[in-house]
N, C-alpha and C positions, 0 to 999 in steps of 0.2 A: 434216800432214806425214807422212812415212816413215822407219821405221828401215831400217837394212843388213838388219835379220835376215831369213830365206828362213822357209819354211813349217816348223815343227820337228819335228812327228809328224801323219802323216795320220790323219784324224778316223774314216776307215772302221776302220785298224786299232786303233785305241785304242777304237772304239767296243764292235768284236767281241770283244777280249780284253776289257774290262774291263766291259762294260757299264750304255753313257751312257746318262741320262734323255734324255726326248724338250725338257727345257728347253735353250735356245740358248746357247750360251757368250760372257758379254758382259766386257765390260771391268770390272767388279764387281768391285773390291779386284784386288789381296789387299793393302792396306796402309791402306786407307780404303773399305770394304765397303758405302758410301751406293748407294742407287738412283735415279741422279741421272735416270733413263728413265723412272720412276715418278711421281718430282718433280715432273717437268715436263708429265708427261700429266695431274696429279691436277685437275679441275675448282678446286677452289678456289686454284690456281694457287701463287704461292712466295711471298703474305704480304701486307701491307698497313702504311702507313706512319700516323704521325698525321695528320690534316686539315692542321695548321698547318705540315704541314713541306712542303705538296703544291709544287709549282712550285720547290721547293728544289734551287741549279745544286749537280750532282756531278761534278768532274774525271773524266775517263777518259783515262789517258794512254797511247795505241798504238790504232791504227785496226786491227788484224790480228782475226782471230776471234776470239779471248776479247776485245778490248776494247768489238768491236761489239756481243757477245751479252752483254755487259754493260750495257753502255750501251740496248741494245732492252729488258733485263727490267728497268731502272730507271726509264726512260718509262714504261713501263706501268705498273707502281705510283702514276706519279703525280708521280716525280721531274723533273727537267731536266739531263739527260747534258751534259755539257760536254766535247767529244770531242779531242784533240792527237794530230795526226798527222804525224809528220815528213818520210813520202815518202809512202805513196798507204792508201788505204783496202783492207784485203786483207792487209796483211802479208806473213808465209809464204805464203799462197794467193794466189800470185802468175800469170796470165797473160798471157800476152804475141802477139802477132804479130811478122809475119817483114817486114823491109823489104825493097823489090822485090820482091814478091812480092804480085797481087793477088790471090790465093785469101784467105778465108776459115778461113786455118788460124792454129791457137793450138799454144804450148808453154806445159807447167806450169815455170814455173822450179821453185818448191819443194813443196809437195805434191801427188802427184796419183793416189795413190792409197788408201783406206780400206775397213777390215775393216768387215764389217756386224757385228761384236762392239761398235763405237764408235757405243753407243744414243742418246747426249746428244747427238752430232753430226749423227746421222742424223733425231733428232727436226727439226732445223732445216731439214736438207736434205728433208724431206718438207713442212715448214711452208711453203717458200719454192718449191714446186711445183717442184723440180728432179729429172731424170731424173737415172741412174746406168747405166754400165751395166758389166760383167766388165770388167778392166786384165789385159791380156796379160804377163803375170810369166812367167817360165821355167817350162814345161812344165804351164802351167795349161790347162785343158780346151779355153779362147779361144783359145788360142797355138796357130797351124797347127804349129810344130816347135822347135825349140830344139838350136842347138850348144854343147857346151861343149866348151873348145878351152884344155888348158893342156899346158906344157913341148911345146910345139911340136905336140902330137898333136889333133885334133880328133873329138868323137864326135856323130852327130845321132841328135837323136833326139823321136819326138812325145808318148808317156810317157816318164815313170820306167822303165818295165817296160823300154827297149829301152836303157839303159844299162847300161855293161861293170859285173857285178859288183863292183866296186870301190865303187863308188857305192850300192851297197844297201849293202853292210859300211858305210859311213861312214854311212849314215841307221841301219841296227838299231843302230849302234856311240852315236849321238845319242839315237834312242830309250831306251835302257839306261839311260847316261848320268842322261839327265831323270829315270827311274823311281826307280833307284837312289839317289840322290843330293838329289832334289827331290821327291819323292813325286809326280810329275807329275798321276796317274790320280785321285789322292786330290784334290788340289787342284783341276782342273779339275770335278769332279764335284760337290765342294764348289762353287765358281763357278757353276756350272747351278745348283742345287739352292736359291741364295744363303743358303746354310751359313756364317751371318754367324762359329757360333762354332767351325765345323771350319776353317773358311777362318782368323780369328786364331790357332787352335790353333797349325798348321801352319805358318803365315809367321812367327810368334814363336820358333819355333822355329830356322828355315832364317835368319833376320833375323841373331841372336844366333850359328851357325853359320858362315854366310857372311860377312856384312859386310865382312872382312877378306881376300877372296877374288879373285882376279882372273878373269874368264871362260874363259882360257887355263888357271891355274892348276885351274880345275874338271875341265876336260876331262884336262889331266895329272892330278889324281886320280883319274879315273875306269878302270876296269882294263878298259872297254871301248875305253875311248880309249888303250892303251899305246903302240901303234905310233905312231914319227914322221907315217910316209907319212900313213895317215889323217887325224891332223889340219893335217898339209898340204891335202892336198885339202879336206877340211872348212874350213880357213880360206882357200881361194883359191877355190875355186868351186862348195862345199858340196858335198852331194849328187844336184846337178843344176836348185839350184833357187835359189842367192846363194852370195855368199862372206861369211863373218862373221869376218876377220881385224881386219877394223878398229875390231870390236868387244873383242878382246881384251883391251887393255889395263885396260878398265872392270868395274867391279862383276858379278860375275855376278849379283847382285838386280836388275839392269837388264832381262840378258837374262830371266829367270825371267818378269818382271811380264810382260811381251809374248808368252812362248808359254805361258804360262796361261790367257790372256785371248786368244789366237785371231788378236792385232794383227797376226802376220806370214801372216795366211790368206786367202786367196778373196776379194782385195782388186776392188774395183770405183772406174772413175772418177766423174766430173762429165760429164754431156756439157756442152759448149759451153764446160768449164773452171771449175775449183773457186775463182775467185775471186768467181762470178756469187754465191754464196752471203755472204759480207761483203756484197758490195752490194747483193746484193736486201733484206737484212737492214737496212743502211742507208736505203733507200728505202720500207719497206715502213711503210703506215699499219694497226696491227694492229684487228684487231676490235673485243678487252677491251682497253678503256682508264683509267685512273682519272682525273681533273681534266684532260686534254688533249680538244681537239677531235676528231671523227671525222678520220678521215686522216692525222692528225699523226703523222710520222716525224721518224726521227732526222734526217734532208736538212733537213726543213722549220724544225726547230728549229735550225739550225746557216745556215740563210739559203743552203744547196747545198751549203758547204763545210764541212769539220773546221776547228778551229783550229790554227793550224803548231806547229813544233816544240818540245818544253819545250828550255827551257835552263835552269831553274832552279828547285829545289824546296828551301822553306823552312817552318819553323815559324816561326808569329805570336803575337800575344796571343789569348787568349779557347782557346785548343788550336785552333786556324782551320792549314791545310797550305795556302802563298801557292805561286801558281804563275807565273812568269816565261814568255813564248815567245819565239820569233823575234823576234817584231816589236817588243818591250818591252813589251807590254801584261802587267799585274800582277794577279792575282784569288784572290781569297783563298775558299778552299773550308770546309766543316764536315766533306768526306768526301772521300778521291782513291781512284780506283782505279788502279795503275799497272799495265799489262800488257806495256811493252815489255820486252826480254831486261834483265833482271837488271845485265848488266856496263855499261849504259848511265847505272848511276847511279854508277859509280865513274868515268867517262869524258865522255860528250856531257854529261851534268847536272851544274848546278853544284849540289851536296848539302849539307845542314845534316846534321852530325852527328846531332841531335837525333832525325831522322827516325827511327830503329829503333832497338833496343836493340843493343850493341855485339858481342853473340852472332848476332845479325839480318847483321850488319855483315859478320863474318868467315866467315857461311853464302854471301853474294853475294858477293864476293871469292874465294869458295875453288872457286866455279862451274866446272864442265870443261864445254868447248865441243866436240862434234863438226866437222869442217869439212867441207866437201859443195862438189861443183861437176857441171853438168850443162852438155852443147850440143846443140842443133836443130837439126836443116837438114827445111825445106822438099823436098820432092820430086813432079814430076810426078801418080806413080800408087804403088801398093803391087808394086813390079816384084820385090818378094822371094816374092812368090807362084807365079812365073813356074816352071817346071820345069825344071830341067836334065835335056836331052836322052838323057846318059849314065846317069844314076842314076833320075831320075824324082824327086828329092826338091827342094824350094823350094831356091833358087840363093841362099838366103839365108835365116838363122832369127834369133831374138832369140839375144843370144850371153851369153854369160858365159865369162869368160876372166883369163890369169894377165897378158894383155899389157896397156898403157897404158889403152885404153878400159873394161875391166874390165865393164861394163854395156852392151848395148846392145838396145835398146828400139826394136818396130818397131808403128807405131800407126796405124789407119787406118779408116776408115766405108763402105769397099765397094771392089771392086776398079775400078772405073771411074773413081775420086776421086783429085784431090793428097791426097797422104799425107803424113806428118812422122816422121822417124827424130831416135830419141835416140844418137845417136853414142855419148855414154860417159855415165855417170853413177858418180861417184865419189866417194870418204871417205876424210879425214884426210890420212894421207903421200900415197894419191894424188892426191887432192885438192889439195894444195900443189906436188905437179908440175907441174900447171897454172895455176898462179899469175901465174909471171910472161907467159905467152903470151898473145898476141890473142884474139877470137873464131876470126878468119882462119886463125893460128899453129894454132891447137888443132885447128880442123876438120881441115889438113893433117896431121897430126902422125896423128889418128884416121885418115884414110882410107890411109893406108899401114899401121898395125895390120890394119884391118879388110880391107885387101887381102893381108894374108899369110895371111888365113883363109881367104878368097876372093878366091883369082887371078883365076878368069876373070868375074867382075861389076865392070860400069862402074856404080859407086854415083855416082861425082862426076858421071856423063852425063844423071843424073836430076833433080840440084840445081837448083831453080828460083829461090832467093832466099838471103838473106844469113844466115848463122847465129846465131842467138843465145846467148847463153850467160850462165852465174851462177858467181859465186865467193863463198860465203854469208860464209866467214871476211871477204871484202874490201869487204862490203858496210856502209857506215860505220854503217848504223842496225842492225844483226846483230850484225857483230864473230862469227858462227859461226853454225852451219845451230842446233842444237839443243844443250840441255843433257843431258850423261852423265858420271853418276857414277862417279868411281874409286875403289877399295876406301877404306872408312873413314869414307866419304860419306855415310852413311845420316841422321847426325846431325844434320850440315847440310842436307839436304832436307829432313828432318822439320820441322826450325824455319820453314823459307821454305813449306813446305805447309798447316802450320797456325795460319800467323801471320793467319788471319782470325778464328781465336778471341783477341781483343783483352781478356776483362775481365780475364784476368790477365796482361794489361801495365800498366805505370805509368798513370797518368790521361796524362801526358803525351806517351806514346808513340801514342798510338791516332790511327785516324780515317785515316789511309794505308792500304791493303789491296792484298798482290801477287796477279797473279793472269799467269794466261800457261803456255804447255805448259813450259814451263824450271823452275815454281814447282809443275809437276803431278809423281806419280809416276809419270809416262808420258810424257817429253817426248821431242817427235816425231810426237807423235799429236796429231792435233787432237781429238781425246776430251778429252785434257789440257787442251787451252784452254778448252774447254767448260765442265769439271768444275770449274776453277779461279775461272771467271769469276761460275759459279753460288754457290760459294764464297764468293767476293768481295761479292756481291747481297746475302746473306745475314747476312755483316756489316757491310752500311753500313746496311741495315732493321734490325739491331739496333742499332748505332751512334746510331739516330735516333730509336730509341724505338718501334718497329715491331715484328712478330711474323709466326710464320706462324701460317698455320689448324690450328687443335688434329689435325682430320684428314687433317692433309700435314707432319709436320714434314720443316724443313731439316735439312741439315749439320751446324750447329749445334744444334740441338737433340737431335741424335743421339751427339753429339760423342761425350758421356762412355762409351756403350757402345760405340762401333766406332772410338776415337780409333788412330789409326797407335802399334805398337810404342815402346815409350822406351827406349833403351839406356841404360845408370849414363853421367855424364861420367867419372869419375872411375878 
């Protein structure tokens, strides 16, 4: 998945004032500092179960990426994944095709673009032979131009460099900001360096600081940030490069974790579409195998299909987690992994109290949901390439703007090809504007915005097929695109982060493990589901009596030196 946030300080200039090591900036903490990219490389692999437990079925409840990359490193062990899926295998990495439309073209509904800072993610994406290639974000190198077009005024341009000074004040004014405020330089450098204990220094500190903080209220503390105007513009269409209004409301520890860690930079797609990676995962017979056959995948063990929907999770005798689905069929597990979104169990599942401790209870409950909606249309050719006569400049750029669309995304594999425009893509209040409208409704609604930026292009003249579109709050198995925290919050994600270290829970509580970017300290990022899910691995191999290789410890094993921050309750 994807956050709102834009790219926060360019890498050349933080590199030159402060001078970065030549190591890469990865998603490494700052709140859980494991090296889940090391993990997963290390030869002896993430552990080993008892003989007796081999062939042992483990729920896995959500087909989305954490539940599959769960379910693929528990077969290899040795286990028997028992996979529930309520609507399709993929999740958030959701792609789609265009009806009417016989091209060969795809839209990401939800993810589709990833920082090569998200290591754990990209291990899989290279394991599963998938190409990547640069995502045309605003005024990234890819991006032939980019207009940003607010209070009626329109500026193009193909860097940074050709925007109206306003726009560099609102970026030095962010850079500052981060410096001052967050020790941006310090951090980040720690992160390269994997500065396990400059990195806890640091966030124990901003944790305890912050916590109580809104992202809005940071920037109004900042005396870089004093002027209105600026963080207008910074919250409706940044400094040339997103708008981060709809981040406000939330945590500023949200935003921190993501331009730490590089999440909003130099993002690259999937070719062929980021859900190819679930299912190649799902199909794929791995090499190292323990007690399974050559070949055997998660497909093969599940007879093609997942099992359908849970509807009902209970505790049984013996500490056994019963699983109820669709169809009434009943089975009772020694280990579940749950990774669908969190508020699924206060709602679609039917829930035993039992299941978590009652602190566990009020961490999922108290969950804030970002809302998200995007639309597609099919087109002919890439006709925004095309030059206007009068100026010489593309008759169309990727746009960023204060009007309805807000986002608009221009994607394409060669000028001679049907192309696919993302009309809008939007979050929260706007997001809920489009709630109640059609596919139909909303395309119309977008092509009168985006013709008062540009009058003289016939965008509808290009339209070859029917549009698509997501509304993630309206998606019954979502109920919201992703998990972010509002101040006060830290508490509660700590609990739901760390709740796969089970031996100090009750005897009775165990053996259920969350896992899913909602349960990550990065959710939105499919890093998060990764990390989560590895997580999760980790404690059903210990749950069973299992370990890792003395020279690869897990998560767990590292727990007690790089455990996340604990703020007093009290």
């Amino acid at each position: 998945m994807t956050s709102t946030v834009p790219t926060a300080v360019h890498d050349a200039v933080q590199d030159e004032q402060h001078g970065a090591t030549d190591a890469p900036i990865t998603m490494f903490g700052p709140d859980f500092p494991f090296p889940y990219d090391d993990y997963l490389a290390h030869p002896a692999g993430l552990g080993s179960i008892p003989a007796t437990e081999h062939g042992t079925e483990v729920a896995v409840v959500g087909g989305g990426l954490s539940g599959i990359v769960a379910a693929y490193e528990l077969m290899k062990l040795g286990l028997k994944p028992v996979v529930y899926e309520a609507d399709r295998i993929g999740g958030r990495l959701r792609t789609v095709g265009f009806d009417g439309c016989d091209e060969e073209l795809t839209a990401e509904m939800g993810a589709m673009r990833f920082p090569p800072s998200s290591t754990a993610f990209q291990h899989y994406v290279d394991r599963m032979g998938l190409d990547t290639k640069p995502f045309p974000n605003p005024l990234a190198p890819v991006t032939p131009s980019t207009v940003v077009d607010l209070k009626g005024e329109s500026h193009y341009a193909r860097t940074l460099d050709e925007l109206p000074e306003v726009y560099h004040q609102v970026m030095d004014a962010w850079n500052a900001c981060l410096e001052d405020g967050a020790r941006f330089s310090d951090m980040q450098r720690a992160i390269r360096d994997r500065d396990v204990e400059t990195i806890r220094r640091i966030w124990a500190e901003l944790v305890e600081k912050l916590d109580n903080q809104t992202f809005y209220g940071f920037l109004c503390d900042s005396p870089a940030f004093s002027g209105f105007r600026h963080r207008e513009i910074f919250g409706q269409v940044g400094f040339g490069t997103g708008g981060w209004d709809t981040d406000f409301p939330n945590s500023i520890l949200e935003i921190l974790r993501v331009v730490y860690t590089g999440a909003d930079d130099d993002h690259r797609g999937i070719v062929g579409g980021s859900q190819q990676l679930p299912l190649r995962l799902w199909a794929d017979g791995p090499a190292k195998l323990v007690h399974w056959a050559p070949g055997t995948s998660l497909k093969s063990l599940h007879g093609g299909e997942p099992r359908p929907a849970v509807t009902r999770l209970h505790r049984t005798a013996g500490n056994r987690i019963t699983v109820t689905d669709a169809t009434g069929d009943i089975r009772s597990y020694k280990a579940v992994v749950f990774t669908a979104q969190s508020w699924m169990l206060l709602s679609k599942i039917s829930c035993d109290d039992a299941l978590f401790p009652i602190d566990h209870w009020t961490a999922i409950e108290r969950t804030h949901y970002m809302e998200s909606s995007k639309l597609f249309v099919p087109v002919d050719r890439p006709f925004w390439l095309d030059k206007d006569p009068a100026t010489g400049r593309d008759v169309m750029s990727m746009t960023l703007t204060d009007r309805m669309t807000r986002g608009t995304y221009l994607l394409d594999d060669g000028p001679d090809k049907p192309a696919v425009m993302c009309l809008s893509y939007t979050w929260c209040d706007d997001s809920l504007k489009w709630l109640p409208l059609s596919a139909n409704e909303r395309m119309e609604v977008m092509l009168k915005s985006l013709g008062e930026i540009y009058p003289g292009v016939d965008i509808r003249g290009h339209i070859i097929g029917n549009p698509v579109t997501v509304s993630w709050e309206n998606e019954p198995y979502f109920m919201g695109a992703f998990k972010a925290n509002l101040p006060g919050h830290y508490r509660y994600q700590r609990r739901l982060f760390t709740h796969f270290m089970q031996d100090r829970l009750p005897q009775d509580k165990r053996g259920l493990f969350l896992a899913g970017d909602d349960i990550s300290w990065t959710a939105g990022w499919a890093e998060g589901a990764v990390q989560t899910a590895l997580n999760a691995v980790w404690g059903v191999v210990h749950h069973l009596g299992g370990a890792t290789d003395p020279s690869n410890p897990g998560p767990g094993d590292r727990y007690e030196e790089i455990a996340p921050v604990e703020l007093p309750e009290d």
